[in-house]
FIPA-201925 format. One record per residue: residue number from 0; residue in three letters; y, x, z of N, C-alpha, C, O, CB in turn. Coordinates in steps of 0.2 Angstrom, whole numbers, plus 5000, padded with zeros to 4 digits. Glycine has a CB too. Layout:
! residues N
NUM:ALA:Y:X:Z:Y:X:Z:Y:X:Z:Y:X:Z:Y:X:Z .
...
END
This chain:
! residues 180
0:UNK:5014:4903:5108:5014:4900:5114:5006:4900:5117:5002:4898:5113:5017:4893:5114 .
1:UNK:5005:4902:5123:4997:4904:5127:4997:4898:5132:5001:4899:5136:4995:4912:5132 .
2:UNK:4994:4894:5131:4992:4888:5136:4987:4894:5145:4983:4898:5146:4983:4879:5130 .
3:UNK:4994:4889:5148:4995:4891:5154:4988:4893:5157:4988:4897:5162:5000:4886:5158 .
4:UNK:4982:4889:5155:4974:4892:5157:4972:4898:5155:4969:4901:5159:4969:4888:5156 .
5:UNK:4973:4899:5148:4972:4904:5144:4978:4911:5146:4977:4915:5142:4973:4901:5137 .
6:UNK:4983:4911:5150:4987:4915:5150:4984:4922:5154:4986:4927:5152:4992:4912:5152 .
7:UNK:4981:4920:5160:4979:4925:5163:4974:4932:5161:4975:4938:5163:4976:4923:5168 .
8:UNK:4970:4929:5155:4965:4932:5151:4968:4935:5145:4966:4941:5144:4961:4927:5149 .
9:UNK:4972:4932:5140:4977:4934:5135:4982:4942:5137:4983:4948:5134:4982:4925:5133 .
10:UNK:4986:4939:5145:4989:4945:5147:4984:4951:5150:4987:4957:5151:4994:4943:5151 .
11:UNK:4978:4950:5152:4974:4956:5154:4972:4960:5147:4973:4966:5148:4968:4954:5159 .
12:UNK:4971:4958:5142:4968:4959:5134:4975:4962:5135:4974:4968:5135:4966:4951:5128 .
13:UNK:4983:4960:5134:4987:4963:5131:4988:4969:5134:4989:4974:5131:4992:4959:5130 .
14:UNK:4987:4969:5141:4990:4975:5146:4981:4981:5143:4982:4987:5144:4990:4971:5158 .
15:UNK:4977:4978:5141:4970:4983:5141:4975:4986:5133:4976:4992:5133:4958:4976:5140 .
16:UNK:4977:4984:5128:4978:4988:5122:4984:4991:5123:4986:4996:5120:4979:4983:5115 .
17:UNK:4989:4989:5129:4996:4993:5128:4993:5001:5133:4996:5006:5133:5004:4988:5132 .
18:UNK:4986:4999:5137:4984:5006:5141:4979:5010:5135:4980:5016:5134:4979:5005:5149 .
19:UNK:4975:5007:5133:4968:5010:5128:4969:5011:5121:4964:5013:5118:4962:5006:5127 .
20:UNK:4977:5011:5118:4975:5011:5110:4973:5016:5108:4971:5017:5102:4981:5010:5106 .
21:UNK:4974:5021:5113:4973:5028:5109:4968:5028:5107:4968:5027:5101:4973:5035:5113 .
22:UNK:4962:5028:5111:4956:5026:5109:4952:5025:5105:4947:5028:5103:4955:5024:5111 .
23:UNK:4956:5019:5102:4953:5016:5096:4954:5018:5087:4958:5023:5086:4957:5010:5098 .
24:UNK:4950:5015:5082:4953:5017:5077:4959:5017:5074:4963:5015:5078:4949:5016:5073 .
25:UNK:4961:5018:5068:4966:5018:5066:4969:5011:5062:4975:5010:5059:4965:5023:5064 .
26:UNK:4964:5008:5062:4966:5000:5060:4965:4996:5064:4967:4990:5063:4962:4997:5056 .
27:UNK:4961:4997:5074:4962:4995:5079:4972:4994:5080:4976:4989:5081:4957:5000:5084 .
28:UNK:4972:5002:5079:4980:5005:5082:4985:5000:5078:4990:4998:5080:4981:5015:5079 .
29:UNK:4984:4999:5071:4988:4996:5066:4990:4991:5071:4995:4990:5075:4985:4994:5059 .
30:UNK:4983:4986:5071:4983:4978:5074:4988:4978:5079:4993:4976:5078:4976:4976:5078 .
31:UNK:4986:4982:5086:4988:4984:5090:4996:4983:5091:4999:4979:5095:4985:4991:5089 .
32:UNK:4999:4988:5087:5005:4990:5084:5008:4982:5084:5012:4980:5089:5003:4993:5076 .
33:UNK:5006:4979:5080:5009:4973:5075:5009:4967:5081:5013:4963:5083:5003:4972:5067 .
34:UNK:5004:4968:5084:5002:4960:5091:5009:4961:5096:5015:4958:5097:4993:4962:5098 .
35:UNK:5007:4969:5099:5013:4971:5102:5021:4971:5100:5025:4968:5104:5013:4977:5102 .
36:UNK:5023:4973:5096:5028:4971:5094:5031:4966:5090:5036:4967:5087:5029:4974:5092 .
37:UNK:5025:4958:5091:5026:4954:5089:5027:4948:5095:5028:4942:5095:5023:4953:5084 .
38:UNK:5026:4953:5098:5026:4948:5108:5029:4952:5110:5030:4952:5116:5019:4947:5115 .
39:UNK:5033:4957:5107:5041:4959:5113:5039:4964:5115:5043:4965:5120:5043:4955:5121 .
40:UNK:5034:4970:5114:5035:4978:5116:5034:4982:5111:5030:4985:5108:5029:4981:5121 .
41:UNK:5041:4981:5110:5042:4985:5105:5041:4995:5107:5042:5000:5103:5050:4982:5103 .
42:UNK:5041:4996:5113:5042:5005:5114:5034:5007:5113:5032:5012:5111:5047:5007:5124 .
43:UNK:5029:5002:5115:5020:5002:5113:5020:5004:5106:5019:5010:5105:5015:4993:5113 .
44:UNK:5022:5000:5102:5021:4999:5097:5024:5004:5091:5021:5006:5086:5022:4993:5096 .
45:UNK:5031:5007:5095:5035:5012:5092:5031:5019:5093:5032:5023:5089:5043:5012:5095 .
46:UNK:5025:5021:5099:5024:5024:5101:5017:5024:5096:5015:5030:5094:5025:5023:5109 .
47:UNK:5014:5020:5093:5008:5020:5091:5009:5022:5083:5005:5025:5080:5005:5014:5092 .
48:UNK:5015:5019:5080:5018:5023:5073:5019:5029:5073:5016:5033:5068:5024:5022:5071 .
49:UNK:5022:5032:5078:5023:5038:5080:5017:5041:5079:5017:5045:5073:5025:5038:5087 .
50:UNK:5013:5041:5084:5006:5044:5082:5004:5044:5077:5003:5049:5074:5002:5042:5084 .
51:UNK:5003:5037:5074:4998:5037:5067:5003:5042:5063:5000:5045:5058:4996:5028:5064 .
52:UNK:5010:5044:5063:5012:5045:5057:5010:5055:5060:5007:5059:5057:5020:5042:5055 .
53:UNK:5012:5054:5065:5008:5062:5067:5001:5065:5064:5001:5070:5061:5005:5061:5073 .
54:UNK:4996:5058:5064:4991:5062:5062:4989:5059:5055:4983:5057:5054:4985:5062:5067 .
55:UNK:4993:5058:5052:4993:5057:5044:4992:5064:5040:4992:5070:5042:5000:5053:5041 .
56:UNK:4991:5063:5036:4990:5069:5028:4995:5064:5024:4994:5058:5023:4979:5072:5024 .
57:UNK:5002:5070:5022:5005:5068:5018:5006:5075:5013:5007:5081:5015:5011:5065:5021 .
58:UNK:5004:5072:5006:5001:5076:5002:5008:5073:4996:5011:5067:4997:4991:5075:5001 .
59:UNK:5010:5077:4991:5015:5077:4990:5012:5072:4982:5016:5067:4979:5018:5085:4991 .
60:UNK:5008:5073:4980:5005:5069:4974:5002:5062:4975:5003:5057:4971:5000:5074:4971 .
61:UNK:4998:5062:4985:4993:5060:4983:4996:5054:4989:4993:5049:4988:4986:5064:4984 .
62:UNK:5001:5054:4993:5005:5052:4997:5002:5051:5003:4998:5056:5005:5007:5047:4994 .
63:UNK:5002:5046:5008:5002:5045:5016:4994:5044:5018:4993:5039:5016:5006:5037:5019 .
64:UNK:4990:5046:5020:4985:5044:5020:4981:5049:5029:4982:5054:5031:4983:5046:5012 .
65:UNK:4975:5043:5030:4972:5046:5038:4965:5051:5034:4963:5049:5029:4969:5036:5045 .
66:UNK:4962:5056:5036:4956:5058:5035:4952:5055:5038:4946:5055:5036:4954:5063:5035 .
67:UNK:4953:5053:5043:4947:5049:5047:4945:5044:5047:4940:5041:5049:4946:5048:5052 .
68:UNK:4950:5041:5042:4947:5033:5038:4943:5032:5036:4945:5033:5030:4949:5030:5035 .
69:UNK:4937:5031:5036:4930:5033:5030:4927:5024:5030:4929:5020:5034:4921:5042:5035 .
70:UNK:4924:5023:5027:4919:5019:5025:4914:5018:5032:4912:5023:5036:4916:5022:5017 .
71:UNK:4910:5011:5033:4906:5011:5037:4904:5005:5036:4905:5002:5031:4909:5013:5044 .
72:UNK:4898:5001:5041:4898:4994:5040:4902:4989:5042:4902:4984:5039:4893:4993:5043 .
73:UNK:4906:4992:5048:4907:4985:5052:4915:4984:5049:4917:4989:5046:4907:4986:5061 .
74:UNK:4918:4980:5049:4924:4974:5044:4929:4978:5047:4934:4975:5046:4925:4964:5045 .
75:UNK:4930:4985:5051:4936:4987:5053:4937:4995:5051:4942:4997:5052:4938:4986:5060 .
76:UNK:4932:4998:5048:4929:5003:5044:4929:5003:5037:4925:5007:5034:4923:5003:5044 .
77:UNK:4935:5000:5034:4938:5000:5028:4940:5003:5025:4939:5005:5031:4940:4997:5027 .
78:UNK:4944:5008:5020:4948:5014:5022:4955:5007:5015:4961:5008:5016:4944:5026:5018 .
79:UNK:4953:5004:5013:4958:4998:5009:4961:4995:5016:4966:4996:5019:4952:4992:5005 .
80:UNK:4958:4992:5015:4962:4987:5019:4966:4991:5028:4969:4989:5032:4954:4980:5019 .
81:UNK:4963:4997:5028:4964:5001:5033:4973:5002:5031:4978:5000:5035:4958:5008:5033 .
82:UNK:4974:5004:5026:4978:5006:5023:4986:5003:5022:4991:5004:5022:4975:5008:5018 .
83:UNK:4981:4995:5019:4984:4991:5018:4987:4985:5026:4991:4980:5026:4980:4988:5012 .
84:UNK:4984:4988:5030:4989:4985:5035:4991:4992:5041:4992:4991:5047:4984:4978:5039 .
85:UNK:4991:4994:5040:4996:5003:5041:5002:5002:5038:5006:5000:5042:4993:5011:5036 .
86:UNK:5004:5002:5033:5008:4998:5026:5012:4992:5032:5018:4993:5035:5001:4993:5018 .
87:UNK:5005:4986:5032:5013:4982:5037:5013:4985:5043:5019:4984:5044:5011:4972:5040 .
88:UNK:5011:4988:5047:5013:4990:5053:5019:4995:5053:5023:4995:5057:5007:4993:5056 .
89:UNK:5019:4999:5049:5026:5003:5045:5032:5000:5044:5037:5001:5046:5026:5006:5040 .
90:UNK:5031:4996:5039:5034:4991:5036:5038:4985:5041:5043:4983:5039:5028:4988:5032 .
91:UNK:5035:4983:5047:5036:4979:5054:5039:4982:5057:5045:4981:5058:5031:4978:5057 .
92:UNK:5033:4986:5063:5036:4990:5068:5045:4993:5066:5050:4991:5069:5030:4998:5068 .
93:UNK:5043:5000:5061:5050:5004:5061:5054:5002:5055:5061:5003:5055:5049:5012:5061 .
94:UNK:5050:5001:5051:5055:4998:5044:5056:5006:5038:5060:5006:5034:5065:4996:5048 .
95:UNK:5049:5012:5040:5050:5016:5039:5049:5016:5029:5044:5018:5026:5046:5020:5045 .
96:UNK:5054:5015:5027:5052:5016:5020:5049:5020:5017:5044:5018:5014:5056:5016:5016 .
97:UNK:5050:5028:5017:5048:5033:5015:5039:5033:5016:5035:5034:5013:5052:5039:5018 .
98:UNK:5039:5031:5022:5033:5031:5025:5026:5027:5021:5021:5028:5019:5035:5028:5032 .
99:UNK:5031:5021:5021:5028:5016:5016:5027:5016:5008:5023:5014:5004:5031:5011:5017 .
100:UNK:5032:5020:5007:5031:5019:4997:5024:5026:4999:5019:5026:4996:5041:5023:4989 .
101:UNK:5026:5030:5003:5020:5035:5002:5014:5032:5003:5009:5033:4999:5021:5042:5007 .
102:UNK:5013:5027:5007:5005:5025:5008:5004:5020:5003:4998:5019:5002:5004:5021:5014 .
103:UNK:5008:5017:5000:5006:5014:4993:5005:5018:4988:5001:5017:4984:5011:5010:4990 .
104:UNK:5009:5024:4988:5006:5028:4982:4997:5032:4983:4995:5036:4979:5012:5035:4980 .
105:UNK:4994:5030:4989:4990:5031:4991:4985:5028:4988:4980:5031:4985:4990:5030:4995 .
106:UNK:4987:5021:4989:4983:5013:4988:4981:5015:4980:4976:5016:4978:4989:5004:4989 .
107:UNK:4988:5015:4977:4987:5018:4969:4984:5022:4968:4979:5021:4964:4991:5019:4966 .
108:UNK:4985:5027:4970:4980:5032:4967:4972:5031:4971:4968:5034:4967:4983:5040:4969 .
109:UNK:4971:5030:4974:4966:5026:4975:4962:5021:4968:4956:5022:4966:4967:5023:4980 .
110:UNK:4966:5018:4967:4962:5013:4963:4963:5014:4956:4963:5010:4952:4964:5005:4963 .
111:UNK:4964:5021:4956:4965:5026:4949:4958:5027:4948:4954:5025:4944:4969:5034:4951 .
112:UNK:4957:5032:4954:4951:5037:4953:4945:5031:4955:4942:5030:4950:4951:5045:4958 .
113:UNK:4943:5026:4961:4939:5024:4961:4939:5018:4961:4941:5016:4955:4937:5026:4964 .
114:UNK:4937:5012:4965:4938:5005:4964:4940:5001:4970:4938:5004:4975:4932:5002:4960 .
115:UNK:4942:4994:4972:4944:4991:4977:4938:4989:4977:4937:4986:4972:4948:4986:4977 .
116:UNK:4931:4990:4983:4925:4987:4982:4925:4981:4984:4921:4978:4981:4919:4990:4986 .
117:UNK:4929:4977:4987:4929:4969:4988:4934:4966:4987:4939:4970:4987:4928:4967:4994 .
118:UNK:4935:4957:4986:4938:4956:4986:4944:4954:4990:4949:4951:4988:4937:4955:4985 .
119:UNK:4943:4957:4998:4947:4956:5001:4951:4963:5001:4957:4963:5001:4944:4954:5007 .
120:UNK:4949:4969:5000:4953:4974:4998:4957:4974:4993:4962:4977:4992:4949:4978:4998 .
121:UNK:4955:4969:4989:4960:4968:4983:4967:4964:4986:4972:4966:4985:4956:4964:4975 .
122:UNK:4965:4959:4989:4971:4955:4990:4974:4959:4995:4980:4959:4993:4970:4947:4992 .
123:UNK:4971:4963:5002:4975:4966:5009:4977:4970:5002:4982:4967:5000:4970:4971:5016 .
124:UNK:4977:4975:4999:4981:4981:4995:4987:4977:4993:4993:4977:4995:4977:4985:4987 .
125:UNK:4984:4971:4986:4991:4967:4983:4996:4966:4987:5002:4967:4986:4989:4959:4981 .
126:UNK:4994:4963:4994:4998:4959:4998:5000:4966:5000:5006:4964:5000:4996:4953:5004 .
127:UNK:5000:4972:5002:5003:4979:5005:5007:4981:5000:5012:4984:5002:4997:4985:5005 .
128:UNK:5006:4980:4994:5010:4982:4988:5015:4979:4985:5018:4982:4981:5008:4984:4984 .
129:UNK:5017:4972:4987:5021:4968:4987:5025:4966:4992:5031:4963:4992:5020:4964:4985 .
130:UNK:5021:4969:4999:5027:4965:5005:5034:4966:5004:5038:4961:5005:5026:4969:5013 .
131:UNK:5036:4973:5002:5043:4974:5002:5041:4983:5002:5036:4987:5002:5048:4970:5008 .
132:UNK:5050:4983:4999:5053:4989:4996:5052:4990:4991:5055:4986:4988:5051:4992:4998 .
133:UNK:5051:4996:4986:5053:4999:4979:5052:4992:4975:5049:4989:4979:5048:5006:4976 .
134:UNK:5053:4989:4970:5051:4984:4964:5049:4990:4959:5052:4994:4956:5059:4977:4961 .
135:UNK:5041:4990:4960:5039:4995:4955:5038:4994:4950:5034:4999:4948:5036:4998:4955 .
136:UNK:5039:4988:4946:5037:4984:4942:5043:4985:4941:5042:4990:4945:5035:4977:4943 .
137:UNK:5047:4986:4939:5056:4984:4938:5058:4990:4936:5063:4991:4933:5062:4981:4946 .
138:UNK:5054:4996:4938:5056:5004:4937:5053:5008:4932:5053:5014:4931:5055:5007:4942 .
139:UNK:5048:5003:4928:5046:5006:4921:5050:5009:4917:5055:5007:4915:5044:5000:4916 .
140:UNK:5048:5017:4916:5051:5020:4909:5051:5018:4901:5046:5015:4897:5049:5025:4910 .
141:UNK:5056:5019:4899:5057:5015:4891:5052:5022:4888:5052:5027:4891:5067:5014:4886 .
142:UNK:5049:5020:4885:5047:5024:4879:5045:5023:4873:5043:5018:4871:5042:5025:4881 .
143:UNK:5049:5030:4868:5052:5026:4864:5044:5032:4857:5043:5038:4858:5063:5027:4865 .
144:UNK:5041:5029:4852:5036:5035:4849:5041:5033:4841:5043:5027:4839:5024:5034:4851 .
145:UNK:5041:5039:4838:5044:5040:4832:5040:5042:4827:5036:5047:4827:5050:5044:4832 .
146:UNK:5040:5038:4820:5034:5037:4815:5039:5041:4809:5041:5037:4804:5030:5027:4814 .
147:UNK:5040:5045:4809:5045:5049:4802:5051:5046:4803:5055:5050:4805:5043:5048:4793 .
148:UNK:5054:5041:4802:5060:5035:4800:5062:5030:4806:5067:5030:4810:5058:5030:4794 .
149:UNK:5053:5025:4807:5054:5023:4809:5053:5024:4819:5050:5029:4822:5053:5019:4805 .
150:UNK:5055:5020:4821:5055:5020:4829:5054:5014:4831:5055:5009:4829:5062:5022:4832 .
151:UNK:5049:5016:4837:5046:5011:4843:5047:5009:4849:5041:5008:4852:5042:5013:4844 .
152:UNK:5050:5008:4852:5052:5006:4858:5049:5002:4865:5049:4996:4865:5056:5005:4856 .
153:UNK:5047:5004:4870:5041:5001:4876:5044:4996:4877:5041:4991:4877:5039:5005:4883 .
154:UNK:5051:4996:4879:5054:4990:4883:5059:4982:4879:5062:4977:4881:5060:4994:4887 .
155:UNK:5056:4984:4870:5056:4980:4868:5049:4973:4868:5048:4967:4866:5060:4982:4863 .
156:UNK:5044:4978:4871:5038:4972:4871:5033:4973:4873:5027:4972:4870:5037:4968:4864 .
157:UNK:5036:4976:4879:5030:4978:4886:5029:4974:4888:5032:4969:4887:5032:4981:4893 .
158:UNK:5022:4974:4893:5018:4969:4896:5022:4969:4904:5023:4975:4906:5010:4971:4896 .
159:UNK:5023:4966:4907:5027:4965:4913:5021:4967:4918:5016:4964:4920:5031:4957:4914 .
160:UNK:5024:4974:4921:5018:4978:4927:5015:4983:4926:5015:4988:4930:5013:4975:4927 .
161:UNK:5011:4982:4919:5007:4987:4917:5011:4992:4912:5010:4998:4913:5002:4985:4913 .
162:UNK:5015:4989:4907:5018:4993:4901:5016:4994:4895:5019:4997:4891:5019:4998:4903 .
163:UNK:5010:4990:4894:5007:4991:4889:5009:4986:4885:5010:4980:4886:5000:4992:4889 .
164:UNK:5009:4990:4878:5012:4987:4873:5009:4987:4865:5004:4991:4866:5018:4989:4872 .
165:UNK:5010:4985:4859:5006:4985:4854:5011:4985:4851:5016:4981:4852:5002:4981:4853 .
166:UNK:5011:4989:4843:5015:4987:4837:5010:4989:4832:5006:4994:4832:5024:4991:4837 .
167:UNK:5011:4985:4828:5005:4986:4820:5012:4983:4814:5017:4979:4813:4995:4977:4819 .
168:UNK:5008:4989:4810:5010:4992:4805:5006:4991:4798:5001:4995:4797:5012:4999:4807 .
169:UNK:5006:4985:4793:5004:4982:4787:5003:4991:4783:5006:4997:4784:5010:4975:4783 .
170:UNK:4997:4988:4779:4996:4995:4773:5001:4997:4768:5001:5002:4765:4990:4994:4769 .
171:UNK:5004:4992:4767:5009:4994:4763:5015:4997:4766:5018:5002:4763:5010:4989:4759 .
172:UNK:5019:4995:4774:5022:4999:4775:5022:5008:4779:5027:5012:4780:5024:4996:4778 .
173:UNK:5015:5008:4779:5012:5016:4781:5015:5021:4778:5012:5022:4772:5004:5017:4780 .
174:UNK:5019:5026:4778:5019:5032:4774:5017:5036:4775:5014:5036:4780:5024:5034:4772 .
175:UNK:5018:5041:4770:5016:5050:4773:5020:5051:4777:5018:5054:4782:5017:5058:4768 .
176:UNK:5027:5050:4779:5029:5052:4783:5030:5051:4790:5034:5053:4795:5033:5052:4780 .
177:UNK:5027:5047:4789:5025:5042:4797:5020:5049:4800:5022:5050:4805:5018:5032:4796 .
178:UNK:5018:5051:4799:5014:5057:4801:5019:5064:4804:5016:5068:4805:5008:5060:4794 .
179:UNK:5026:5064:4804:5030:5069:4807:5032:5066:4812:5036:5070:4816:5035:5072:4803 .
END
């Protein structure tokens, strides 16, 4: 609710993003996106997914991702947290799933190869990669490694998330044959 002094100001700002978004970057456009279609224009906001998914690179390994998102000083120059609210603006706006597990597998492979430099990028990704959809946690493969006889199995005493697990084997039970 906008107090009736504040209204005239608030609706010129709204009417300046539903004309200029082009303009702006691509975490301007997210915002953008998400204000809009959380005050009732929904055809702005549909119009601005639209786009952004236009000028995405959807790469088949590396998933949804903008090239012009690069690193900079100022707090909207993020390519994390850029990412991770694209994610809600997808996720909001159209509800587009495909769209979205692809930009998470982004987020992930990201934090493969290099690192979340802050902590706010760690929580905007978390909170991107839990909002909703796939339970990727829940879709661990069993894995099972065989020692001659005996056998090992992931999903009897996996770590919940990661997968990692531990089994030890005393000196007296080791055989030669544990080696085939």
């Amino acid at each position: 609710n906008v107090p009736g002094t504040i209204f005239p100001a608030y609706n010129y700002y709204r009417k300046q993003s539903q004309k200029f978004w082009v303009s702006q970057n691509r975490y301007m456009q997210g915002m953008i996106a998400l204000s809009l279609f959380r005050t009732g224009d929904g055809k702005t906001a549909n119009d601005i997914i639209r786009s952004l998914k236009q000028n995405a690179i959807i790469h088949e390994e590396l998933g949804m991702y903008w090239k012009d998102v690069t690193a900079g000083y100022y707090w909207y120059q993020a390519p994390i947290e850029t990412q991770a609210l694209l994610i809600e603006a997808f996720a909001t706006v159209t509800k587009d799933q495909r769209s979205v597990e692809a930009m998470k597998t982004w987020l992930l492979k990201n934090k493969q190869t290099t690192n979340w430099r802050t902590t706010k990028a760690t929580a905007d990704a978390c909170y991107a990669l839990l909002l909703q959809g796939t339970d990727w946690i829940a879709n661990a493969p069993v894995v099972e490694i065989k020692l001659g006889d005996k056998s090992v199995r992931s999903n009897e005493q996996a770590e919940a998330g990661t997968g990692y697990f531990k089994k030890t084997f005393d000196g007296p039970f080791v055989t030669n044959t544990m080696g085939n």
